[in-house]
ZALUM-394317 format. One line per 3 residues: number of its first residue (from 1); for each residue x, y, z of C-alpha. Coordinates in steps of 0.5 Angstrom, whole numbers, plus 2048, in hexadecimal, padded with zeros to 3 digits. Example, Ala and Ser with C-alpha at 12.3 -4.5 7.8 and 13.67 -1.06 7.14 Angstrom:
<recs>
1 = 819 7F7 810 ~ 81B 7FE 80E
</recs>
This chain:
<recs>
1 = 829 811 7FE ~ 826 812 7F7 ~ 81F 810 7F7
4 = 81B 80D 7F1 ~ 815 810 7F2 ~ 813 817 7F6
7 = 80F 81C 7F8 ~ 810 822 7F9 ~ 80A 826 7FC
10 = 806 825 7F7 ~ 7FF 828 7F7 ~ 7F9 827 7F4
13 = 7F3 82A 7F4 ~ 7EB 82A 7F1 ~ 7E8 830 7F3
16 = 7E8 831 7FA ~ 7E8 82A 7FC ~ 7F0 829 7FD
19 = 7F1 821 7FA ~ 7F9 821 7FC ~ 7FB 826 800
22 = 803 827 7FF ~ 805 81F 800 ~ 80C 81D 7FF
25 = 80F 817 800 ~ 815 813 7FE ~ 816 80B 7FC
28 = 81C 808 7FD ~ 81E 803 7F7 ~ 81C 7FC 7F9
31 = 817 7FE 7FE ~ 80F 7FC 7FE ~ 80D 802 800
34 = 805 804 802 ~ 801 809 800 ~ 7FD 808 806
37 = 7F6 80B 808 ~ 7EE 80B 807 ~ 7EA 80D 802
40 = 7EA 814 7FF ~ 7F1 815 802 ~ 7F5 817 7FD
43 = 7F8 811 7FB ~ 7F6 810 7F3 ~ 7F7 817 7F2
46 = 7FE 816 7F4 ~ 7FF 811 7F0 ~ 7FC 814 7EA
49 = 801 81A 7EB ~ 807 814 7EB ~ 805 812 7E5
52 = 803 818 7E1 ~ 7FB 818 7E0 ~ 7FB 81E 7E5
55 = 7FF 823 7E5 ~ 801 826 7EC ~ 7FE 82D 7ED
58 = 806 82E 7F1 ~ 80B 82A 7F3 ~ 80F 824 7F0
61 = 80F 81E 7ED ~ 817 81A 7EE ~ 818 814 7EB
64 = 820 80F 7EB ~ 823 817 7EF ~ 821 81B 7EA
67 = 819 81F 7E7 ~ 815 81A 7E3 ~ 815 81A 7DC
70 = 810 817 7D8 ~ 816 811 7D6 ~ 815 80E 7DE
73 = 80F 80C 7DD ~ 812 807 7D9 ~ 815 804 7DE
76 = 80E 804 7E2 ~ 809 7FF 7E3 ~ 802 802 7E4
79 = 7FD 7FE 7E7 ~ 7F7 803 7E7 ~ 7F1 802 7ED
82 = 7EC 802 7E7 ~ 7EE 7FD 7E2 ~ 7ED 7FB 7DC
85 = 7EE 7F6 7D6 ~ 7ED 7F6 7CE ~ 7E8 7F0 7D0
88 = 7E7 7F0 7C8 ~ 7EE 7EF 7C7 ~ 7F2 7E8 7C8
91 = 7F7 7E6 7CF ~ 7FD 7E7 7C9 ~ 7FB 7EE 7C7
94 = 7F9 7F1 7CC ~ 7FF 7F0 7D0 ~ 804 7F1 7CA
97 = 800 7F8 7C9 ~ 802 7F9 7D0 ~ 809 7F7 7D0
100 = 80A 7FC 7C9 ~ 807 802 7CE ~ 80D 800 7D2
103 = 812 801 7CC ~ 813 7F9 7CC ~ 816 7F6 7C6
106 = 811 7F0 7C3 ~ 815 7EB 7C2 ~ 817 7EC 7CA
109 = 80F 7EE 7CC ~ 80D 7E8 7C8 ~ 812 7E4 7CD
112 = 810 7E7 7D3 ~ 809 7E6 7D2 ~ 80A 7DE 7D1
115 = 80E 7DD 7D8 ~ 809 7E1 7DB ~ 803 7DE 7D9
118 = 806 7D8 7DB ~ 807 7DA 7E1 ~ 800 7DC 7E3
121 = 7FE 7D6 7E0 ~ 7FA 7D9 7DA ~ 7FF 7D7 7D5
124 = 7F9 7D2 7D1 ~ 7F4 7D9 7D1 ~ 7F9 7DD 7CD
127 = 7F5 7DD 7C7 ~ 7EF 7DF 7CA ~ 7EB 7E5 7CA
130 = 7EC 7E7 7D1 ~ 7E4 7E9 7D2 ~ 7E4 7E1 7D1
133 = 7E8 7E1 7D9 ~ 7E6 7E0 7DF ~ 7E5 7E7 7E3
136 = 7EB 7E4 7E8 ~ 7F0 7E2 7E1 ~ 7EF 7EA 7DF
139 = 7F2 7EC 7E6 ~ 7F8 7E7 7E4 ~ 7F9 7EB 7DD
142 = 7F8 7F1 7E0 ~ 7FE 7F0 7E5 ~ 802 7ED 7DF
145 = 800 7F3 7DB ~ 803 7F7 7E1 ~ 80A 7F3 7E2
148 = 80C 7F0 7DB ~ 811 7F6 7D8 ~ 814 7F5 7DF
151 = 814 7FB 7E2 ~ 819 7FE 7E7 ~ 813 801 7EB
154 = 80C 7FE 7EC ~ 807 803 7EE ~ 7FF 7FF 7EF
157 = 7F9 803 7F2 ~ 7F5 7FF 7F7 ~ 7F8 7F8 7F4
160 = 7F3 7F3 7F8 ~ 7EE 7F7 7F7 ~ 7E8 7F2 7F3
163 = 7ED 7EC 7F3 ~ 7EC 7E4 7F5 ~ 7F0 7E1 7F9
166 = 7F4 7DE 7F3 ~ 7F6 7E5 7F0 ~ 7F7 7E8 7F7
169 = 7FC 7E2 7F8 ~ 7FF 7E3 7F1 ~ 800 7EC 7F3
172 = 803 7EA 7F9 ~ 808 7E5 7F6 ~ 809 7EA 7F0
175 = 80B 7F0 7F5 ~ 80F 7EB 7FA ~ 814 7EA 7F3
178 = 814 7F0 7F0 ~ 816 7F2 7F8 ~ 81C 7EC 7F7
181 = 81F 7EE 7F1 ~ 820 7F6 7F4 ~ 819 7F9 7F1
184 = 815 7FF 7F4 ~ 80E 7FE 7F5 ~ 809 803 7F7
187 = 802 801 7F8 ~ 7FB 804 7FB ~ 7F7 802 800
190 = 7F2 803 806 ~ 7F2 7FB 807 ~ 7F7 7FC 80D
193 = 7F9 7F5 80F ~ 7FB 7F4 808 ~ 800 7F9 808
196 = 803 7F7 810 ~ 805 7F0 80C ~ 808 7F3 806
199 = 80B 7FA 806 ~ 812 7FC 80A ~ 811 804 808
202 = 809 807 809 ~ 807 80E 809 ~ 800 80F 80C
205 = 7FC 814 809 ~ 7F6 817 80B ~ 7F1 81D 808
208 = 7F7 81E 803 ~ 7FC 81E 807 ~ 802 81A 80A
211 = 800 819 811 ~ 806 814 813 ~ 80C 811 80D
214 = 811 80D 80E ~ 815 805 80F ~ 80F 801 812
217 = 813 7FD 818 ~ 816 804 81A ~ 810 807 81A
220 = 80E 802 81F ~ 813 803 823 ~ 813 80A 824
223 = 80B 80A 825 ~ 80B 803 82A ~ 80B 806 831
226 = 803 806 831 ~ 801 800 82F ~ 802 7FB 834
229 = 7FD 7F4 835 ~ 7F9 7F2 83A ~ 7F8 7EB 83D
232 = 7F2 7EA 841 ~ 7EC 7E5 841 ~ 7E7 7EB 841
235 = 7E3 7EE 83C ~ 7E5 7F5 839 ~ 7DE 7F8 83B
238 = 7E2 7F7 843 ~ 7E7 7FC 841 ~ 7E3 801 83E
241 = 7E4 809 83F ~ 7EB 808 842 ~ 7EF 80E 842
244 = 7F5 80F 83D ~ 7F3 80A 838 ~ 7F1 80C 832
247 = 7EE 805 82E ~ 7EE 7FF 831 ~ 7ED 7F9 82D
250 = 7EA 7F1 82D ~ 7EF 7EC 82A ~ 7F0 7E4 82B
253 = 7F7 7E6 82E ~ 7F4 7EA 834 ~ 7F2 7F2 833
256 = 7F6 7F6 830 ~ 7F8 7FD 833 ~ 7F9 804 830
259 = 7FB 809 835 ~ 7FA 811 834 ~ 7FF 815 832
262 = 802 816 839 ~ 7FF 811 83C ~ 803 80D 843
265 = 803 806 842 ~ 804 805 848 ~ 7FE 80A 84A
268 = 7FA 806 845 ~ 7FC 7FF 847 ~ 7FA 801 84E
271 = 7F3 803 84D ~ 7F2 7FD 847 ~ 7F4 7F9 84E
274 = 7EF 7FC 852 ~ 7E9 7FA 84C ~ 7EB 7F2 84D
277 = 7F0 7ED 84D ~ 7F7 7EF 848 ~ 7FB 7E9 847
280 = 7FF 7EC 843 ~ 801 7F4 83F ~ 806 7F4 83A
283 = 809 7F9 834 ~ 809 7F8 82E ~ 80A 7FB 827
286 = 803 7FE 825 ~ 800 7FB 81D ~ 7FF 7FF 818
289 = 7F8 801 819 ~ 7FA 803 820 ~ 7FF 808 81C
292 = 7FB 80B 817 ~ 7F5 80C 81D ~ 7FA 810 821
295 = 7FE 814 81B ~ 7F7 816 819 ~ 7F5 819 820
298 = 7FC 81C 822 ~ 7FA 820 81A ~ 7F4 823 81C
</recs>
């Protein structure tokens, strides 16, 4: 398969503070994939390195099957986590500028520009400045900036991070078309639920390195014999300390059960029997949070 996007051990480093520790990973076309992890991972250095703002101290960056070149960028929509806008500058200019970065022809920018604002309905502030808009209307051309030369990859770098409820609906509507239309998406986060209902490929990292990549549903499972859910009228207090369970967690569905690497259901149900009544102990695929907490602890 030829990627759109890779990369290939890439390291970088600040001293003696490691910040991405020889990273690879590959995006598929068409995919959404999650760069996924907390804060200090590793992930915008990442993706500074895809873009070309960091050079890597080793190792490679690939793009469409073949290294990077400064024309690929071209093709990429960037939405960085610390944005900005011209706020003196009117909604028109601003973007036109923008799309001219992109090597967008102005007839076809200046078109592209009216659809979009219509879309996102600020067609009527087109002529304004944009320090005159609200805080949520600049989110909204912040994304219009980002995807008006419709580009073949979008990378966003924690994109709901600050957003309103309208601009977190219209990021998720942007990514669910672009995904339509057979585009790639890359995008950061450590907001974990986001990213289950979004991504099909995701690449966990922590202290800079990959602890766990690959597509979403076979990771699942793949890693779903220890997660099981138990059904009982008790609290979780009941069945502290039972050996061989590794997190036991409250939810409105019953309790849900992660196993230790190794652990007998069977032994496990046995003991959790003993505690107080169980009506009822079934597998089932672990969440996301679940798969980052083990990736991390089988890392270390």
């Amino acid at each position: 398969m030829i990627y759109n996007l890779e990369l290939r051990e890439v390291r970088k480093v600040y001293g003696d503070f490691v910040a991405v520790d020889d990273v690879s990973l590959a995006v598929p076309p068409g995919a959404v994939f999650g760069l996924l992890g907390q804060n200090g991972a590793g992930k915008t250095t990442s993706i500074r390195m895809i873009m070309d703002i960091l050079a890597p101290d080793r190792g490679e960056v690939w793009m469409f099957g073949r290294r990077r070149e400064s024309k690929d960028l071209r093709r990429v929509g960037y939405l960085p986590e610390e944005r900005g806008l011209y706020r003196k500058m009117t909604v028109t200019d601003h973007l036109l500028f923008f799309a001219e970065l992109h090597g967008l022809p102005r007839s076809l920018a200046q078109a592209s520009i009216a659809g979009w604002l219509e879309r996102v309905d600020l067609a009527r502030w087109a002529k304004s400045r944009v320090e005159a808009l609200s805080k949520g209307m600049q989110q909204k051309i912040q994304l219009v900036a980002t995807i008006l030369h419709d580009p073949d990859i979008l990378i966003l770098d924690e994109p709901f991070s600050g957003l309103d409820p309208i601009a977190q609906g219209l990021f998720k509507e942007m990514i669910a078309d672009f995904r339509g239309r057979g585009k790639t998406i890359l995008f950061s986060t450590h907001v974990l639920e986001q990213a289950e209902k979004l991504c099909d490929h995701i690449s966990l990292i922590a202290h800079g390195r990959v602890v766990l990549s690959g597509e979403l549903a076979a990771l699942k499972r793949e890693r779903g014999g220890n997660v099981f859910r138990l059904e009982t009228r008790s609290a979780g207090s009941a069945f502290d300390g039972v050996p061989g369970v590794l997190q036991l967690l409250e939810q409105t569905a019953g309790l849900r059960v992660v196993l230790e690497p190794g652990a007998d259901p069977a032994a496990v149900l046995r003991e959790l029997v003993r505690r107080a009544p169980v009506t009822g102990f079934r597998s089932e695929e672990p969440d996301l949070e679940t798969l980052f907490l083990q990736a991390v602890r089988d890392a270390n």
